[in-house]
N, C-alpha and C positions, 0 to 999 in steps of 0.2 A: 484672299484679296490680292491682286496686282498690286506691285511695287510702285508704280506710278500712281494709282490710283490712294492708295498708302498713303505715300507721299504728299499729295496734293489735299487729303481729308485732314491729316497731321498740319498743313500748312494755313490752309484753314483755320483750324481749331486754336494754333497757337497766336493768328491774326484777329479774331474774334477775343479770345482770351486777353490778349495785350492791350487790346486798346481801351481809352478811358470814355472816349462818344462813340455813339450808333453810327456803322459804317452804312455806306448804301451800297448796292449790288455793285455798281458801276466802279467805287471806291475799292471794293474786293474783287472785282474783276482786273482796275491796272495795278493791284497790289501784290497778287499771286501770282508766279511764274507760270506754273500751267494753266492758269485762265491766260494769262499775256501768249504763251506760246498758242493756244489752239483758238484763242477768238481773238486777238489783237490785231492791227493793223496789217496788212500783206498776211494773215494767217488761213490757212486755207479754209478754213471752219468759222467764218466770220459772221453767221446773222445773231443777230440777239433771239431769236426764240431757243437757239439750241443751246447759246449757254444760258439760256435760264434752265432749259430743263435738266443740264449739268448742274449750276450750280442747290434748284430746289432736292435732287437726289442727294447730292452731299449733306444739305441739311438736313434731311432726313436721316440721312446716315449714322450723321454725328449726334445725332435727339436719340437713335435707337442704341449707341455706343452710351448713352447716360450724359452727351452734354446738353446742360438746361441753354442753350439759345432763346433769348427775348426778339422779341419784335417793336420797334418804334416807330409809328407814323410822324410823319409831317417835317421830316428829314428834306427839305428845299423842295416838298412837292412829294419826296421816294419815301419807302420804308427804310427802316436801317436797322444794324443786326449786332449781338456784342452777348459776349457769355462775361455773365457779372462773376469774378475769383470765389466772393461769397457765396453765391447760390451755385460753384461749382467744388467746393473743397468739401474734401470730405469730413465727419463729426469727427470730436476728440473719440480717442479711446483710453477706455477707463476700464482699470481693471482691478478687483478686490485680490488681496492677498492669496487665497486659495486658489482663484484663476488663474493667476502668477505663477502659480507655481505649479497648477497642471500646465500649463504651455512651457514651463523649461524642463518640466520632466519628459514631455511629448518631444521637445527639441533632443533628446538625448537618445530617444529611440535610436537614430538612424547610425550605424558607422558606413554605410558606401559615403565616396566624400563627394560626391557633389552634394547630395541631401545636408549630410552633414557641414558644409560650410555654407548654405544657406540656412539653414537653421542656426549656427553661432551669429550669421550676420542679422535674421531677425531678433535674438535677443540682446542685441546690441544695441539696437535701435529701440526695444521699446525700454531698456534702461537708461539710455538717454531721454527718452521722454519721460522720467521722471515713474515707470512702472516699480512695481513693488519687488523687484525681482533680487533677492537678500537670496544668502544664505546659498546652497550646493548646486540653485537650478540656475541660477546667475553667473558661476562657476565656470561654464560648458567651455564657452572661448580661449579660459585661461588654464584648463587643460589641469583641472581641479576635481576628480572626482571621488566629493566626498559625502555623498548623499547616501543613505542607508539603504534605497531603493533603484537601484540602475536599471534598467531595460536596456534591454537590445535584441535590434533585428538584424540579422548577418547577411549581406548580401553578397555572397560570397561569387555567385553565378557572373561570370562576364555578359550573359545576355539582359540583365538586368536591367542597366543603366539605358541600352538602345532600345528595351522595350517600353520601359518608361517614359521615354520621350516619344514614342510612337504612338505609344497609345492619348498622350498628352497633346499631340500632332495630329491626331485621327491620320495616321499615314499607313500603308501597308508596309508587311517586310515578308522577307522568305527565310526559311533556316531550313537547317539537316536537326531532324528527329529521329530518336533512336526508341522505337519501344521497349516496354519490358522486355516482350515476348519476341524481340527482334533480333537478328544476328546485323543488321546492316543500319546506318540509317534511311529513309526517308526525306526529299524535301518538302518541302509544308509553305504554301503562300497561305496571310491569312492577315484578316484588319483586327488589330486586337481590340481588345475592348478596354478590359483592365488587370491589373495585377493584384494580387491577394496570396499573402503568408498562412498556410497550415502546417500544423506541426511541424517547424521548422523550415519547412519545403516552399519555393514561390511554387506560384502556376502561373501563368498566362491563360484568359478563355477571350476569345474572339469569333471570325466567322472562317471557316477554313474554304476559298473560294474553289479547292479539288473538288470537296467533298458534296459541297451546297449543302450545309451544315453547321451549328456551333459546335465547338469543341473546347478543350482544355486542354494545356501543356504544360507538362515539369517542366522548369528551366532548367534541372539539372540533367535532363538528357538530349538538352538542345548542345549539338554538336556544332564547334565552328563559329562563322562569326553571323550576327544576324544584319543583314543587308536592308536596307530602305527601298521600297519602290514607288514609283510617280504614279499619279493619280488620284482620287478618292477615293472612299468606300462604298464597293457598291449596295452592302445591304444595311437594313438601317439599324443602329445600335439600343440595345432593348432596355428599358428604366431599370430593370433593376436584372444582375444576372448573377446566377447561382451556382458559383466558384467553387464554396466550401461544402456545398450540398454533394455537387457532380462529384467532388474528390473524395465526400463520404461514403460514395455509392460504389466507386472502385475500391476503397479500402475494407468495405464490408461493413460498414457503420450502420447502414441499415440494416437492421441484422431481419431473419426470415428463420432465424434459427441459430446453432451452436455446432463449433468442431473441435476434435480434439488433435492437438500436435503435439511431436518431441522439439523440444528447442534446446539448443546445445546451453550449457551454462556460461552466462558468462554475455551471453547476447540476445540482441531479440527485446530491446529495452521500452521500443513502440509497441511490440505484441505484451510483453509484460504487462504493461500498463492498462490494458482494456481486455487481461484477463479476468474471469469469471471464477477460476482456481485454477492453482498450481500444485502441483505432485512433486514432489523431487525423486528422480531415478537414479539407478548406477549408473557409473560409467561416464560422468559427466552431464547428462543431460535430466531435463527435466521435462513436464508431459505438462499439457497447459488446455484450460476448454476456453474458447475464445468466440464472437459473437461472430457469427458466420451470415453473409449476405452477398449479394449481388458486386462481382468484381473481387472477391477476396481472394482468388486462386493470384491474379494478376499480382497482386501487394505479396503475397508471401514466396514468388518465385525470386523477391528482390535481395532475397536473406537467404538465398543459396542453400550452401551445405548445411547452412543451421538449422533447415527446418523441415522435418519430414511429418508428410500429413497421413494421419492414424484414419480416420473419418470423418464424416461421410466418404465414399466411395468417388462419387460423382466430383466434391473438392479434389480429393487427390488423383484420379485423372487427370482434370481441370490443371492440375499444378505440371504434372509430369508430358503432360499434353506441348506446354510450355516449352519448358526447360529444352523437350525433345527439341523445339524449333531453333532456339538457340544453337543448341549441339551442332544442328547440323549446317549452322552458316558459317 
């Protein structure tokens, strides 16, 4: 939305709002600046049909933004217009003890700090309204944590915060991407969609406008800084999109079957975990079957020297295929 236009719907709403009788058009026409400026007297845009048809889009505007606008006849002949505070405030909120305290446990997820200092100033506000917010989740602000359950999401990535607000913007941005299997990076234009935490890891999945394609992005191999770009987006963003699916299918979550590998001791604590059995060997290392699937070569190229793949044949190509491209950039 134009700034002007902004401006002039805000001005509106707040003239409508304030006042205690039914204004008439004419009343909100020498009332507003920009009606005064573009149909007032000497304005070059002076009939009355055009600012009606100005000013009935504004009220449409402001009806589809949620203000309830009345209508009164017999205003000296005119209609007249006024948004009652009542019919425009919104309900109390009311919250049971338990809800209380999922919202200040949910408040504590976050440590990047803009998340985090919105979240101390929401519970700020609804314990001034008299919410149930006792005890460790109430805490958050005063830098108190003494709750038996803490969360936390680490946003440690610098592209985090500008992808957030991009995708919150529906704006585009560009970055430098580094694949796996990449010696260099890559730049990447692309309208993001949303962000989503896996195993520790963001992603970014949006439309990648190179490729005419959706895709997904680590943040942690977005190199540099992530830039904003002008315009919209040009394709349209899909109800629901599948972040943690796409990143399963690279990690091998789907599995299609089983491989076996040496994992040095000591590391390898994501492969650990969604092993099927472990062997322990000499010499340090240990031998692991692990669900094998579509994208698994790519995720175990990221654990270097740690991991050497025993079989299938076709995985450990897949892995040394890899590596080879690395080497050589």
């Amino acid at each position: 939305m134009a700034i002007a236009k902004a401006e002039r719907l805000m001005n509106l709403a707040l003239c409508l709002l304030g006042t205690r009788r039914p204004l008439t058009k004419h009343e909100l026409r020498s009332s507003i600046e920009a009606y005064r400026e573009a149909f007032g007297p000497g304005a070059p845009a002076g009939p009355d049909d055009a600012f009606n048809r100005m000013f009935e889009r504004d009220k449409d505007d402001l009806r589809e933004l949620g203000l309830v606008i009345e209508t009164v006849d017999g205003i000296d002949g005119e209609t007249g217009y006024l948004a009652r505070r009542d019919s425009n405030r919104l309900p109390a909120i009311t919250l049971d003890a338990e809800e209380a305290a999922a919202l200040g446990l949910a408040a504590k997820v976050w440590q990047q700090a803009r998340l985090a200092g919105a979240a101390s100033g929401a519970l700020q506000k609804l314990r001034a309204a008299g919410m149930p917010l006792a005890g460790a989740e109430a805490d958050l602000d005063a830098g108190q944590p003494h709750s038996a359950l803490e969360p936390r999401i680490p946003t440690h990535e610098a592209a985090f915060e500008p992808l957030m607000l991009a995708c919150r913007d529906r704006r585009p941005v560009v970055f430098d991407y580094r694949k796996s299997n990449a010696a260099r990076p890559e730049q990447r234009h692309i309208e993001p969609w949303i962000l989503e935490c896996w195993r520790g890891h963001w992603y970014v999945a949006g439309w990648d406008r190179d490729r005419g394609a959706e895709r997904v992005f680590r943040l942690s191999r977005i190199t540099g800084r992530v830039r904003s770009r002008q315009g919209k987006f040009t394709a349209p963003v899909p109800d629901h999109v599948t972040v943690r699916e796409t990143v399963e299918r690279w990690a091998g979550e789907t599995a299609t079957g089983t491989a076996r590998i040496r994992l040095r001791a000591g590391h390898g604590y994501p492969l650990r975990a969604r092993a099927l059995s472990v062997r322990e060997l000499d010499g340090g290392w240990d031998e692991l079957e692990i669900p094998n699937g579509h994208g698994l070569d790519a995720w175990l190229v990221e654990f270097g020297p740690d991991v050497v793949v025993l079989e299938p044949a076709e995985l450990r190509d897949g892995v040394i295929d890899r590596l080879r491209a690395v080497a050589k950039g």
